[in-house]
N, CA, C and O of each residue as an XYZ file, in Angstrom:
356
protein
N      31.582    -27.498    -23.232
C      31.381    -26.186    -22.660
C      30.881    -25.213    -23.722
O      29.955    -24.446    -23.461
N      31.483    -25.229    -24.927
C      31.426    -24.495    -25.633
C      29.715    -24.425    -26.502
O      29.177    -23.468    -27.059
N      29.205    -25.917    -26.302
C      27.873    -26.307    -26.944
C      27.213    -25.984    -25.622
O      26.069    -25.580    -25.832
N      27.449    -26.009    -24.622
C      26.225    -25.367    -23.524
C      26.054    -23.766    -23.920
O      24.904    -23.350    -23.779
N      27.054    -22.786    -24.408
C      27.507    -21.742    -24.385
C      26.459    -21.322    -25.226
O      25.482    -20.624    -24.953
N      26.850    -21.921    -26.442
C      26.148    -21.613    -27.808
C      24.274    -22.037    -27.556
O      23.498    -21.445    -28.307
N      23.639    -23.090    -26.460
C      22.574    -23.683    -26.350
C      22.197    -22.320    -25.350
O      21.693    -21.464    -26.078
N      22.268    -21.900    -24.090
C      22.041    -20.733    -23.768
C      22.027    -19.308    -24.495
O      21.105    -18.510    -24.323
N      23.067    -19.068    -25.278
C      22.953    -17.844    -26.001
C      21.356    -18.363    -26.908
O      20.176    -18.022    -26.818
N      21.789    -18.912    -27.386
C      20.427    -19.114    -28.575
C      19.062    -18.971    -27.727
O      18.120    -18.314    -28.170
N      18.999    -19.835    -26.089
C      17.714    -19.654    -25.472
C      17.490    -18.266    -25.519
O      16.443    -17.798    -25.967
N      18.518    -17.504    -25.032
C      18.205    -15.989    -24.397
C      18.064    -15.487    -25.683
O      17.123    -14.709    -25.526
N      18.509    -15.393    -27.324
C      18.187    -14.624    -28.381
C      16.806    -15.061    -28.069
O      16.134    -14.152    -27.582
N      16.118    -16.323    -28.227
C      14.960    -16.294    -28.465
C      13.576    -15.877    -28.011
O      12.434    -15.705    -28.437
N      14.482    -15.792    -26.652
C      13.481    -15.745    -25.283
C      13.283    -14.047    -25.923
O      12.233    -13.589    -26.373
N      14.669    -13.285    -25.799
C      14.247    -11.756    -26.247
C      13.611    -11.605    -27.418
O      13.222    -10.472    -27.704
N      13.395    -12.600    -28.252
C      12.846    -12.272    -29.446
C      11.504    -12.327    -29.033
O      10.965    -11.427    -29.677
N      10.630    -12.883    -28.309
C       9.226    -13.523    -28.014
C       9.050    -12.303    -27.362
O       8.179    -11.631    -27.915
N       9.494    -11.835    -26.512
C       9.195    -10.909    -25.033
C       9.216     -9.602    -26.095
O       8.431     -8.714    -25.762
N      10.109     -9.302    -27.509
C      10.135     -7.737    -27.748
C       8.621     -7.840    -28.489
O       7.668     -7.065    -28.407
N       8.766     -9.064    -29.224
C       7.080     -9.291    -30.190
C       5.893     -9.408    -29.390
O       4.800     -8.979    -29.761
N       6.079     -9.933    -28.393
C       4.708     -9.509    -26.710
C       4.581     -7.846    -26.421
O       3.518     -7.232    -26.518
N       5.692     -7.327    -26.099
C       6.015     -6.075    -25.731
C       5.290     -4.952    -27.150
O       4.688     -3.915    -26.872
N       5.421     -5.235    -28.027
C       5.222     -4.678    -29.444
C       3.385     -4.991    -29.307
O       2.612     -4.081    -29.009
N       2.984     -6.233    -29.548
C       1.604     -6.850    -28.987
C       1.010     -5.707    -28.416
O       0.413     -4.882    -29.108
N       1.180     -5.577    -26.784
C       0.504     -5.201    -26.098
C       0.570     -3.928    -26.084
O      -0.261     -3.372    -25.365
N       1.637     -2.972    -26.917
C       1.703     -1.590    -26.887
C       0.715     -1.406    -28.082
O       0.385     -0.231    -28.245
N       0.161     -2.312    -28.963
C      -1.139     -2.030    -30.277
C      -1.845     -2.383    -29.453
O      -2.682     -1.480    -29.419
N      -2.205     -3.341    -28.479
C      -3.209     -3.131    -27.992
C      -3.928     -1.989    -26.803
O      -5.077     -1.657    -26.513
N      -2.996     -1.744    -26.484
C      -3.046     -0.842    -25.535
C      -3.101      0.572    -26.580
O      -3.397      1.558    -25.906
N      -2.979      0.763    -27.423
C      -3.330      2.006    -27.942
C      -4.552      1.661    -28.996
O      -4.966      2.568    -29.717
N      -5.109      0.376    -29.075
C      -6.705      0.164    -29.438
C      -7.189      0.385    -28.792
O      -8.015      1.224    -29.152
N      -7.308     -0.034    -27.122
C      -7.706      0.244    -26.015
C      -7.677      2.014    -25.966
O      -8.729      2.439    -25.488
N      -6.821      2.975    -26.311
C      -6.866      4.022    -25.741
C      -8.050      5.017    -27.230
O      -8.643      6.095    -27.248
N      -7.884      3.990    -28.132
C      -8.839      4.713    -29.246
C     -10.334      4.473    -29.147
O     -11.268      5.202    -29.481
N     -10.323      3.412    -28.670
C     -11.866      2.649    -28.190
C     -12.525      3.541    -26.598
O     -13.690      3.891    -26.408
N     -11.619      3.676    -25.875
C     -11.953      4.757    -25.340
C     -12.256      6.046    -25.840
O     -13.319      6.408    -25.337
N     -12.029      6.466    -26.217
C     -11.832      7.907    -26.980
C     -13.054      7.639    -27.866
O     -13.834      8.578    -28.031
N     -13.306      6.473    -28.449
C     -15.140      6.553    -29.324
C     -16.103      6.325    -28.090
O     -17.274      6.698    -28.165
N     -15.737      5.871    -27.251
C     -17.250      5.783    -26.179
C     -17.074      6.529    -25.445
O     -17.955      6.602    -24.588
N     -16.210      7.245    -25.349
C     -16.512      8.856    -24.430
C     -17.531      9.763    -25.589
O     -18.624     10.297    -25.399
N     -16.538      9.671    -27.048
C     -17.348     11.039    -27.826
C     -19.170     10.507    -27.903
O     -20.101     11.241    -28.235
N     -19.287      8.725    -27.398
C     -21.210      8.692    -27.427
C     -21.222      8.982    -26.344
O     -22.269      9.623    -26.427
N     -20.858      9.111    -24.971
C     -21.043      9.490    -24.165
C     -22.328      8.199    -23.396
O     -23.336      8.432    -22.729
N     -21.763      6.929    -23.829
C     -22.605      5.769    -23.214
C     -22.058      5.356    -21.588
O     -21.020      4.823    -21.196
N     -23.350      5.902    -20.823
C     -23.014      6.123    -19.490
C     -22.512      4.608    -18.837
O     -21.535      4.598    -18.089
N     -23.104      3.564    -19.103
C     -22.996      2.050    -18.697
C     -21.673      2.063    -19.225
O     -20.931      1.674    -18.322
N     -20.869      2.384    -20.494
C     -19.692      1.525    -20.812
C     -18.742      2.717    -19.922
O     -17.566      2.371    -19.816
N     -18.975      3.642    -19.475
C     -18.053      4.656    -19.566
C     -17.950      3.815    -17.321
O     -17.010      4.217    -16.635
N     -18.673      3.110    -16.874
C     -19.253      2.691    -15.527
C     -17.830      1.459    -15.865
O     -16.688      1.583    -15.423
N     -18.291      0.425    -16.672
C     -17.488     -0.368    -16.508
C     -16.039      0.146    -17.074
O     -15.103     -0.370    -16.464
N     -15.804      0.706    -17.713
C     -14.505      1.365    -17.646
C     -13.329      2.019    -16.634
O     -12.118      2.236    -16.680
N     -14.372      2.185    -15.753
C     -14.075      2.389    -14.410
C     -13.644      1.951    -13.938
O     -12.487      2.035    -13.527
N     -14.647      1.091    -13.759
C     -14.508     -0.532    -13.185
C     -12.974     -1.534    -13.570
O     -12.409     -2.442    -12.960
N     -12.712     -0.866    -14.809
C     -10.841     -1.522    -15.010
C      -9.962     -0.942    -14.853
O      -8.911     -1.448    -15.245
N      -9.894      0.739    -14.050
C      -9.031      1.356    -13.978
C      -8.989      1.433    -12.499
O      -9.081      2.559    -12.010
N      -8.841      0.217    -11.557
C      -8.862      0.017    -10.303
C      -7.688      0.025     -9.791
O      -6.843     -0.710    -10.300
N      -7.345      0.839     -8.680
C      -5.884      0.875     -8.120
C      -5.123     -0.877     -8.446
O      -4.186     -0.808     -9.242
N      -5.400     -2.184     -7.982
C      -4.701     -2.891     -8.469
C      -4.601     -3.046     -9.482
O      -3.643     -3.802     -9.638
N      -5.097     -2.742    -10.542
C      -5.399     -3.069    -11.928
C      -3.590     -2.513    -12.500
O      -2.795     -3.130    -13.208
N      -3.452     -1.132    -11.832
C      -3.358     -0.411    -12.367
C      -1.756     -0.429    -12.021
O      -0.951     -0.004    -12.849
N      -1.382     -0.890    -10.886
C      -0.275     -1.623    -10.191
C      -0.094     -2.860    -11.109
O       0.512     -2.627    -12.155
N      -0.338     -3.604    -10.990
C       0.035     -4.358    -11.915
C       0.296     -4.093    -13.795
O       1.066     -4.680    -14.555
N      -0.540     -3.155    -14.025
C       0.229     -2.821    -15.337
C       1.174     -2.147    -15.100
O       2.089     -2.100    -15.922
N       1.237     -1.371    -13.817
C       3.000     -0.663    -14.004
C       3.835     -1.659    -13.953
O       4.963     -1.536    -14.429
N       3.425     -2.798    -13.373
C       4.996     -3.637    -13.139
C       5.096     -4.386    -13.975
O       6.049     -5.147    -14.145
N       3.742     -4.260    -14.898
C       4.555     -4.948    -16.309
C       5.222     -4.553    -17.191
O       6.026     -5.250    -17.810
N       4.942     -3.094    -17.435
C       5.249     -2.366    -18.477
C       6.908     -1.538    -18.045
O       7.534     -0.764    -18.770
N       7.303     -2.038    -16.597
C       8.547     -1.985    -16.549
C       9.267     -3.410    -16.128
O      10.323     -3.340    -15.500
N       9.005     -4.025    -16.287
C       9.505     -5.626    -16.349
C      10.925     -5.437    -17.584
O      12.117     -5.735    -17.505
N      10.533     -5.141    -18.097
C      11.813     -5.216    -19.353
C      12.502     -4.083    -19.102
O      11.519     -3.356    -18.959
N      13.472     -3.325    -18.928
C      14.101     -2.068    -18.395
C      15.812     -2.246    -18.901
O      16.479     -3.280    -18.856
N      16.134     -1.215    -19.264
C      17.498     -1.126    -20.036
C      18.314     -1.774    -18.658
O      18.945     -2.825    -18.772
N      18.248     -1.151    -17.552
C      19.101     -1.461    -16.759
C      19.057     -2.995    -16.494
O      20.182     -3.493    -16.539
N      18.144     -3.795    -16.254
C      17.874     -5.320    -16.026
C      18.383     -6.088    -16.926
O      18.833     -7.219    -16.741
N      18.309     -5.301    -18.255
C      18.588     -6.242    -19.297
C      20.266     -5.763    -19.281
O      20.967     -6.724    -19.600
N      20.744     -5.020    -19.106
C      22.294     -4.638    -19.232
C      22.667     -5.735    -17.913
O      23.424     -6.677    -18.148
N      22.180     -5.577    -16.744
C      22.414     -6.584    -15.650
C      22.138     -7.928    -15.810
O      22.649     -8.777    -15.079
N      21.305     -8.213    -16.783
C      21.284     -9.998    -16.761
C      22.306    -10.154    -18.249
O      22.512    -11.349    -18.464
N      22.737     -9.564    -18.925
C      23.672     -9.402    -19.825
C      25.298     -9.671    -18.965
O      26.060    -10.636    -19.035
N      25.404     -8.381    -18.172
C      26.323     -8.857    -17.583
C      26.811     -9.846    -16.969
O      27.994    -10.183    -16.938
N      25.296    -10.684    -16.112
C      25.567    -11.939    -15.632
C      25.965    -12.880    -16.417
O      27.051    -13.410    -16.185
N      25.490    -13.130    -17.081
C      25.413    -14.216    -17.790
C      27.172    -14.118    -18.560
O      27.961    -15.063    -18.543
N      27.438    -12.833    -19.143
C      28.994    -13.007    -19.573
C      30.039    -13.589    -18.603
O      30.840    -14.479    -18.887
N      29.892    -12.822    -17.156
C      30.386    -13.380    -15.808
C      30.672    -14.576    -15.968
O      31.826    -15.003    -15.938
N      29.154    -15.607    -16.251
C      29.136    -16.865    -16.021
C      29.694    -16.975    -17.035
O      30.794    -17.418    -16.704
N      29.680    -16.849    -18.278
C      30.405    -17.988    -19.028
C      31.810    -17.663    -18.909
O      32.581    -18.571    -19.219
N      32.517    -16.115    -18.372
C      34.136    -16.298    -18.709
C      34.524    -17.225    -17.313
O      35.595    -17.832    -17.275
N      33.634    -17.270    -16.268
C      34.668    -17.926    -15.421
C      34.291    -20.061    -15.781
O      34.983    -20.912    -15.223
């Protein structure tokens, strides 16, 4: 019991370790993305400023919200809790 205990804790350290270094990832990229914008507005290049558009599409845009709250204090306090649940009983 006690080696399943210790084999789960270790998955979930690791799993959170991957997901905060993704999370970290995509917040540099996403603020390259917001600087790279910010140089092709100041040329004022009408074609890139078209397809830019073109990625800020209502689904686009839905789906980055539900990624960028995928990880949430409360979820993670709730799968925390589960998981203690499970192992005291």
């Amino acid at each position: 019991m006690y080696i399943f205990g210790i084999t789960v804790a270790w998955s979930i350290y690791t799993t959170a370790k991957k997901a905060c270094e993704l999370i970290a990832k995509e917040k540099l990229q996403k603020q390259g993305v917001n600087e790279k914008q910010s140089l092709l507005e100041a040329e004022g290049d009408a074609e890139t400023k078209a397809e830019d558009n073109a990625d800020n599409s209502p689904e686009l845009q839905a789906i980055q919200n539900e990624e960028y709250h995928h990880f949430t204090k409360s979820r993670t306090l709730f799968t925390l809790f589960s998981f203690a649940v499970l192992f005291v009983t």
